[in-house]
VOGU-3710 file (C-alpha; in Angstrom, 3 decimals, decimal comma):
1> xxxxxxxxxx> -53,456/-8,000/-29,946  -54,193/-5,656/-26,878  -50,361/-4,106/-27,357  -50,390/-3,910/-31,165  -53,875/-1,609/-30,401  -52,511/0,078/-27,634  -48,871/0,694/-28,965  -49,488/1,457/-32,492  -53,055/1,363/-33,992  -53,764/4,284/-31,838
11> xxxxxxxxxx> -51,137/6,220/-31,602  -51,038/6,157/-35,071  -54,297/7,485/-35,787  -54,052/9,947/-33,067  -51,426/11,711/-35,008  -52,692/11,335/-38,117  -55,324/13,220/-37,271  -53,049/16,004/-36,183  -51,070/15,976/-38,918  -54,442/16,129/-41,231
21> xxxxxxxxxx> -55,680/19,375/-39,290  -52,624/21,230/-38,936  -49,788/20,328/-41,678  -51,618/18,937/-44,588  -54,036/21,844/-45,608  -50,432/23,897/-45,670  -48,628/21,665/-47,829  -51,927/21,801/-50,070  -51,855/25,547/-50,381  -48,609/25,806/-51,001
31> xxxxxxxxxx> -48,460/23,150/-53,786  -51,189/24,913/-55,481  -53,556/21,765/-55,373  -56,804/23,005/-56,825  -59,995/23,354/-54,310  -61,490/20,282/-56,111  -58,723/17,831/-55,581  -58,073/18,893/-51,676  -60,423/16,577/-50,191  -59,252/13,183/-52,285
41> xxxxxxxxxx> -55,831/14,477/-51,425  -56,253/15,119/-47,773  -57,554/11,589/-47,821  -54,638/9,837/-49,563  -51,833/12,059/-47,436  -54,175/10,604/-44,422  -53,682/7,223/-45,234  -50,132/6,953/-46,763  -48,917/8,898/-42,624  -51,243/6,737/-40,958
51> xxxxxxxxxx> -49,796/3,214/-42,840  -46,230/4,335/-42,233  -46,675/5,594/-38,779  -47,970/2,210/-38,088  -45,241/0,524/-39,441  -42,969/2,473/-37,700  -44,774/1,945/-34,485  -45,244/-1,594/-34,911  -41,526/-2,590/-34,423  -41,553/-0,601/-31,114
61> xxxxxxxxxx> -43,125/-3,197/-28,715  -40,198/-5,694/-30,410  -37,608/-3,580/-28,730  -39,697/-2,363/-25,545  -40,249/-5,410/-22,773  -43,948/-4,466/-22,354  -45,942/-5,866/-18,930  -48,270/-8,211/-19,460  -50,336/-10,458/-17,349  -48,687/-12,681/-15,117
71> xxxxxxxxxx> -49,079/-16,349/-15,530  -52,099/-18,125/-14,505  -51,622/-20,272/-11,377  -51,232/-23,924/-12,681  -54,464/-25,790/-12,349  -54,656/-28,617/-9,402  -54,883/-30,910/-12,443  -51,966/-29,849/-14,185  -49,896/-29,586/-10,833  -50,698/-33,398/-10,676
81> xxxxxxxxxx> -49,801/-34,279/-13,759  -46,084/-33,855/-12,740  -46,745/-37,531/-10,613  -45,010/-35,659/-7,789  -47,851/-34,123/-5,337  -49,907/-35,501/-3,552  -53,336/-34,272/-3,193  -54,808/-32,878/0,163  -55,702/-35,290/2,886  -53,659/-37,748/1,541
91> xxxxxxxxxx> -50,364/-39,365/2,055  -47,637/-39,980/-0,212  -46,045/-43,524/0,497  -42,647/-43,933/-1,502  -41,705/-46,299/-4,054  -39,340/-48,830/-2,552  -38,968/-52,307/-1,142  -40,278/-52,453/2,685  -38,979/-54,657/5,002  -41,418/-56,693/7,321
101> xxxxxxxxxx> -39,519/-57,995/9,984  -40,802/-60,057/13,036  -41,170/-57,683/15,386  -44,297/-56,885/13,533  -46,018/-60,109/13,616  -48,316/-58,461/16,502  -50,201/-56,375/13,772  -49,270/-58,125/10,273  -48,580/-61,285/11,242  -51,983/-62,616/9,536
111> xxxxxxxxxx> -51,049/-60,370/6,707  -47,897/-61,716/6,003  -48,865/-65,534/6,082  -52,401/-63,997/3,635  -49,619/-62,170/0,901  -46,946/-65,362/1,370  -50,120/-67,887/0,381  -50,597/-65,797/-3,037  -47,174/-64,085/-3,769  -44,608/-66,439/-2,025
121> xxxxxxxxxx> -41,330/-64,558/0,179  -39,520/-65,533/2,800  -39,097/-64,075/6,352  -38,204/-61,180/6,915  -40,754/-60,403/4,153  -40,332/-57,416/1,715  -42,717/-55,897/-0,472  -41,679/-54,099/-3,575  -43,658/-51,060/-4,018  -42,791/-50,623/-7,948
131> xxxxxxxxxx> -44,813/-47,099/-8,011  -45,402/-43,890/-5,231  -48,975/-43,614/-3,773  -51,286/-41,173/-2,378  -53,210/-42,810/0,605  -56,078/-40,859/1,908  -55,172/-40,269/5,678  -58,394/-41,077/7,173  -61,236/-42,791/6,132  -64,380/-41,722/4,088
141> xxxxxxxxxx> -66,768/-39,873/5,890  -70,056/-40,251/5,892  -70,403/-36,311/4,724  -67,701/-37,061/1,670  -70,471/-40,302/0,773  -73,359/-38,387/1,170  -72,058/-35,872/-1,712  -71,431/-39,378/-3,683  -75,080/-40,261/-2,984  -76,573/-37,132/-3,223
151> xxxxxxxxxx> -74,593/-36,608/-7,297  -76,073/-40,262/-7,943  -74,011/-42,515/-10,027  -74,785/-44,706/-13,015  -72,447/-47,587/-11,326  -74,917/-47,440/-8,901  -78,696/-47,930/-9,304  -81,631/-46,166/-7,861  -83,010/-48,811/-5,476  -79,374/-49,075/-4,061
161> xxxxxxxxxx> -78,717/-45,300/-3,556  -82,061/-44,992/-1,757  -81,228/-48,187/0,413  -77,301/-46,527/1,549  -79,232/-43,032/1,945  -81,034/-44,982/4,577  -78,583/-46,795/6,169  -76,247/-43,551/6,578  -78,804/-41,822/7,320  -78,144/-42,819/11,311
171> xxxxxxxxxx> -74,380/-41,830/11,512  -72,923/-38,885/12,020  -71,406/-36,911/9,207  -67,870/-36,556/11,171  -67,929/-40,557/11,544  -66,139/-42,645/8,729  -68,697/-44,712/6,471  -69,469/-48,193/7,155  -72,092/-50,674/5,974  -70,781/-50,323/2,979
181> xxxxxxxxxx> -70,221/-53,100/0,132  -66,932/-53,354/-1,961  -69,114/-52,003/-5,085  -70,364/-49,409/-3,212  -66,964/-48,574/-2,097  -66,132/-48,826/-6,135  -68,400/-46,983/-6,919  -67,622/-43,892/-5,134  -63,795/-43,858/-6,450  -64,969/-43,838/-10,100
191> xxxxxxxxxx> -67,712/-40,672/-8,805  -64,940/-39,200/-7,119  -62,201/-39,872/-9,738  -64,415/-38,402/-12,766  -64,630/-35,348/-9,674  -61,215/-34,974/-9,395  -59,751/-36,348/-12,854  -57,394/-38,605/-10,480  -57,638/-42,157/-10,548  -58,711/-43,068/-7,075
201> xxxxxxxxxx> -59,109/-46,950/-5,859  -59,144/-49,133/-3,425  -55,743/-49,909/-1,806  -53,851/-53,368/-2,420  -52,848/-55,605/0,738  -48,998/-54,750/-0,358  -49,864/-51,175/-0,580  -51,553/-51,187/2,973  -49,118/-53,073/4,496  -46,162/-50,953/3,244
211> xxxxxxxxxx> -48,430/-48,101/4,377  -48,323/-49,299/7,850  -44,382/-50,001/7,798  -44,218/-46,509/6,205  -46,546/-44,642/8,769  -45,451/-46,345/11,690  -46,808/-48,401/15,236  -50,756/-47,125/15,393  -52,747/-48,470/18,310  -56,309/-49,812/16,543
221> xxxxxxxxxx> -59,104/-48,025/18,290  -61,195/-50,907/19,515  -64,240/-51,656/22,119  -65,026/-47,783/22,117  -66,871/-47,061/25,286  -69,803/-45,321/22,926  -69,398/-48,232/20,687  -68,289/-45,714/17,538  -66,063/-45,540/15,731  -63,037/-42,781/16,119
231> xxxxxxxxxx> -63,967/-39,758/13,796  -62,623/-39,981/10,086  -61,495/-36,380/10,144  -60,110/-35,652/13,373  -56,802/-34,191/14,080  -54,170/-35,628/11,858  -51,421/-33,545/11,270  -50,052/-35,242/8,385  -50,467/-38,582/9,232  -52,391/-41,612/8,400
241> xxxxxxxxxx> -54,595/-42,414/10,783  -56,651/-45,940/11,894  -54,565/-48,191/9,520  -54,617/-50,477/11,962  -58,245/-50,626/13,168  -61,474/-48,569/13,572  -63,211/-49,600/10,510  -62,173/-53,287/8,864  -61,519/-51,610/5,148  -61,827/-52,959/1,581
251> xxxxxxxxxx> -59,192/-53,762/-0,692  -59,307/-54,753/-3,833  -57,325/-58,371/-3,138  -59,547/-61,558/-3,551  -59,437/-63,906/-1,175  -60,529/-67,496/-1,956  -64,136/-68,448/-3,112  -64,515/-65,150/-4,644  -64,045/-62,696/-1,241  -62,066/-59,692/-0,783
261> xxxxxxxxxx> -59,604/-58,966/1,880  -60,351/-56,657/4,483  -57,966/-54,737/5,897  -57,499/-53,798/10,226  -59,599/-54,814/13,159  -62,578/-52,515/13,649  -63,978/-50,445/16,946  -66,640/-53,536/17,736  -63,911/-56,319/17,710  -61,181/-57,141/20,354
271> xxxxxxxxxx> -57,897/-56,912/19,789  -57,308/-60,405/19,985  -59,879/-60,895/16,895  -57,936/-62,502/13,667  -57,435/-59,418/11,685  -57,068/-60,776/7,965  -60,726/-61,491/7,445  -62,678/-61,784/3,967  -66,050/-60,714/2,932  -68,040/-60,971/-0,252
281> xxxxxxxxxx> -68,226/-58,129/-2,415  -71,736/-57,339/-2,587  -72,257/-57,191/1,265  -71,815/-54,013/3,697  -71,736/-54,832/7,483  -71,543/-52,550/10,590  -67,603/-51,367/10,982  -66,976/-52,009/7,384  -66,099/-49,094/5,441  -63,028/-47,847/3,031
291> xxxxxxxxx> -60,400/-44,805/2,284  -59,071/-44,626/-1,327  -55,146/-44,613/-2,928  -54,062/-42,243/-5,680  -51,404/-44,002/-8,455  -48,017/-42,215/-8,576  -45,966/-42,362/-11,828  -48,110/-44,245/-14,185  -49,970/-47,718/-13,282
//
């Protein structure tokens, strides 16, 4: 629309006009037009230039490569939608079949005998990751909850949000969230999925333990001097951090008698302390707390 304006419309009238105050009262004169008629037939030799200047003009920007605006930068959403990224802060852990030999019986050894009981497998055990994920690399923080509690939710009621505005209230906003229940932890990946338009949840025990094979040996930060927990947003560079331990974290595997398995050791417990551990969904304890996974390439 702009170019058919720019490129014809007015270039058209501009010599119309032109043409109406220098040519046509000539031609007039000389064709003897009488003094009555000029002005209907000023008018009509306006029009009939006018309407076949602009159709001259008009096939002009078919034949001239006029600039227009560049593209728009694809939206965040969009750039997603190719199942390829990864968003920021997150991870992307391949699809393929991992391998978990012996030598890592010292961190999933209680894993591995949890995921044999339900999906069977033999030693070494593999796990066939069917579809790519995005794992967050840290933990949630307690700042990234507070937004969640702050926005409200209607998976979440009022008495609740008050209650978990309380209990943050007393950590630090750099700290990962804990005292947390398995809804609660729910109920922030539906806030922040409607947020993001991603479908963020809670990881699977095959996707964490794949996620540790993938990420390699971490150290569990345990028996902190200052009895906290490491930072959720510390230095990363890239890589997951605290698979292994600083906050025990929720998955959404049930356990028997209606748990859910929690994933790593956290910063109170030794590292002798059983690691696969269940808790009820409904509860939050102290070193308890969650980071989300992003589906690659469909569910």
């Amino acid at each position: 629309m702009i170019n058919i304006i720019l490129y014809t419309v007015i270039p058209s009238a501009i010599i119309t006009i032109f043409i109406a105050k220098y040519t046509i009262p000539t031609f007039l004169k000389l064709a003897n037009v009488p003094g009555s008629f000029v002005p209907i037939a000023n008018l009509i030799f306006c029009l009939f230039i006018f309407f076949l200047l602009f159709c001259i003009l008009s096939y002009v920007p078919t034949f001239i490569d006029f600039p227009s605006k560049p593209d728009p930068k694809p939206n965040l959403i969009i750039k997603l939608l190719d199942k390829q990224e990864c968003p920021d802060n997150s991870a992307k852990i391949d699809a393929k079949t991992y391998k978990i030999s012996n030598e890592d019986d010292h961190s999933l050894g209680n894993y591995k005998d949890r995921y044999k009981a339900v999906h069977g497998g033999e030693e070494p055990l593999e796990i066939d990751i069917k579809n790519a994920f995005c794992l967050q690399l840290t933990e949630v923080s307690v700042a990234e909850f507070k937004q969640f509690l702050n926005a409200g939710s209607a998976a979440v009621d009022q008495e609740r949000l008050d209650l978990l505005k309380t209990r943050i209230s007393i950590q630090k906003d750099t700290a990962p969230v804990q005292n947390v229940s398995k809804e609660d932890a729910e109920a922030y990946a539906v806030w922040l999925s409607e947020k993001t338009s991603q479908h963020w949840q809670l990881p699977t025990l095959a996707q964490w333990m794949a996620s540790v094979t993938e990420q390699g040996e971490q150290s569990p930060v345990t028996n902190t001097l200052d009895n906290e927990p490491a930072p959720a947003k510390g230095e990363d560079n890239g890589k997951v951090q605290h698979l292994l331990g600083n906050l025990r974290e929720w998955s959404r595997d049930e356990c028997p008698g209606g748990r859910y398995q929690l994933l790593g050791r956290n910063y109170i417990a030794g590292s002798g302390v059983d690691m696969a551990y269940c808790n009820a969904p409904t509860l939050g304890a102290p070193g308890v707390g969650f980071r989300l996974v992003y589906q690659l390439d469909g569910e």
